[in-house]
C-alpha positions as CSV (number, residue, x, y, z in Angstrom):
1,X,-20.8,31.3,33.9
2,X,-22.1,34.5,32.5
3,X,-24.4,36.6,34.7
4,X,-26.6,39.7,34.4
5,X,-25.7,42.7,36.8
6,X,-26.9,46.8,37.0
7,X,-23.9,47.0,34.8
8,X,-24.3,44.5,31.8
9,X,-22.8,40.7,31.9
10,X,-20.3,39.7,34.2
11,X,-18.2,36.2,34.4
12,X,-18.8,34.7,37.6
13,X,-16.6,31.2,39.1
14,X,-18.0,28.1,39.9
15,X,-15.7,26.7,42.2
16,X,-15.3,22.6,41.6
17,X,-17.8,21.0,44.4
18,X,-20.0,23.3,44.7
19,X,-23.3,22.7,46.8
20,X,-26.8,23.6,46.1
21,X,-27.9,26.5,48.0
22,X,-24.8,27.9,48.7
23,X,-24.1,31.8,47.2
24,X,-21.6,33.2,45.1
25,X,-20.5,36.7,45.7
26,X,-19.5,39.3,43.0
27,X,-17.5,41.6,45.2
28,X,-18.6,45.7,44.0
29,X,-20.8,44.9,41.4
30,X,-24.5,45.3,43.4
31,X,-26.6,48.6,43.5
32,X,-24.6,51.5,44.2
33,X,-24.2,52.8,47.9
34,X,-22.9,55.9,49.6
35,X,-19.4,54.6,49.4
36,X,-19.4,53.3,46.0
37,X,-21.2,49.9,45.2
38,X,-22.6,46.7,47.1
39,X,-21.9,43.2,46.5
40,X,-24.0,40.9,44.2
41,X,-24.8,37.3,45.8
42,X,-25.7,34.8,43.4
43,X,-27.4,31.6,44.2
44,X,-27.4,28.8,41.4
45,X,-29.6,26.4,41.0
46,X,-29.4,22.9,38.8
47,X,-31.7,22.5,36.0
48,X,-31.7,19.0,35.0
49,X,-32.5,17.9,31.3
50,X,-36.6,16.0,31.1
51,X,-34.6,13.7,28.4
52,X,-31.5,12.3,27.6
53,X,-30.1,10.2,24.3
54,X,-29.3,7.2,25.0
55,X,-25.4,8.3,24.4
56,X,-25.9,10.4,26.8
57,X,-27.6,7.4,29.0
58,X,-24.8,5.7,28.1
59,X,-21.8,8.2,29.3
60,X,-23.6,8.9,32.6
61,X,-24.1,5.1,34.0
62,X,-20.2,5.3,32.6
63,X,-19.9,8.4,35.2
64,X,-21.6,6.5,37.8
65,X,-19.8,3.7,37.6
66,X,-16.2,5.1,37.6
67,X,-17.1,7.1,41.4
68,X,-15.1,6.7,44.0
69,X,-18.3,8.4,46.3
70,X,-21.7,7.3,46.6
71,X,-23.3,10.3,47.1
72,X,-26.7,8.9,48.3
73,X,-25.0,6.3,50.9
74,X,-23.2,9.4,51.9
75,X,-26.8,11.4,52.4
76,X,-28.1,8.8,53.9
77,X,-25.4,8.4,56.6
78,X,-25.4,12.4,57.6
79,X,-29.6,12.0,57.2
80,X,-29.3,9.4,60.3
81,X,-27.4,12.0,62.6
C-alpha cells in the first residue's frame, strides 16, 4: 500500500495474516535525527464497505464457505482462557 511520509509517498508491505493493531515499520524514513533519520511505524486499520452488491454478497458467503478456519470459534476459544 501507498503511504505518505516527510519525504513524499512510500510503498509499504502488508505481510499475508496480518492482525489489527499490529505496526508496520518503514526502517529510515521518520523525522530526521542527529544520526540521520528515524523510523516510521505505521498502524492500519480495516475500513469495511456500509454496502455490498449482491455479487459481491454472493462471492463472500462463497469465501466463507470455502474456510478451512472459523475465525469466531477460534475467538471464542482464546476469549475463554
Amino acid at each position: 500500500m501507498r503511504v505518505a511520509t516527510p519525504d513524499g509517498e512510500a510503498t509499504l508491505q502488508v505481510p499475508p495474516g496480518m492482525t489489527l493493531g499490529r505496526s508496520l515499520r518503514l526502517k529510515g524514513k521518520g523525522w530526521p535525527v542527529k544520526d540521520g533519520r528515524g523510523d516510521l511505524l505505521f498502524t492500519p486499520t480495516l475500513k469495511l464497505p456500509e454496502t455490498l452488491s449482491p455479487q459481491e454478497r454472493a462471492l463472500l458467503e462463497q469465501l466463507r464457505q470455502a474456510r478451512s478456519v472459523d475465525p469466531r470459534r477460534d475467538w471464542i476459544s482464546a476469549a475463554a482462557l
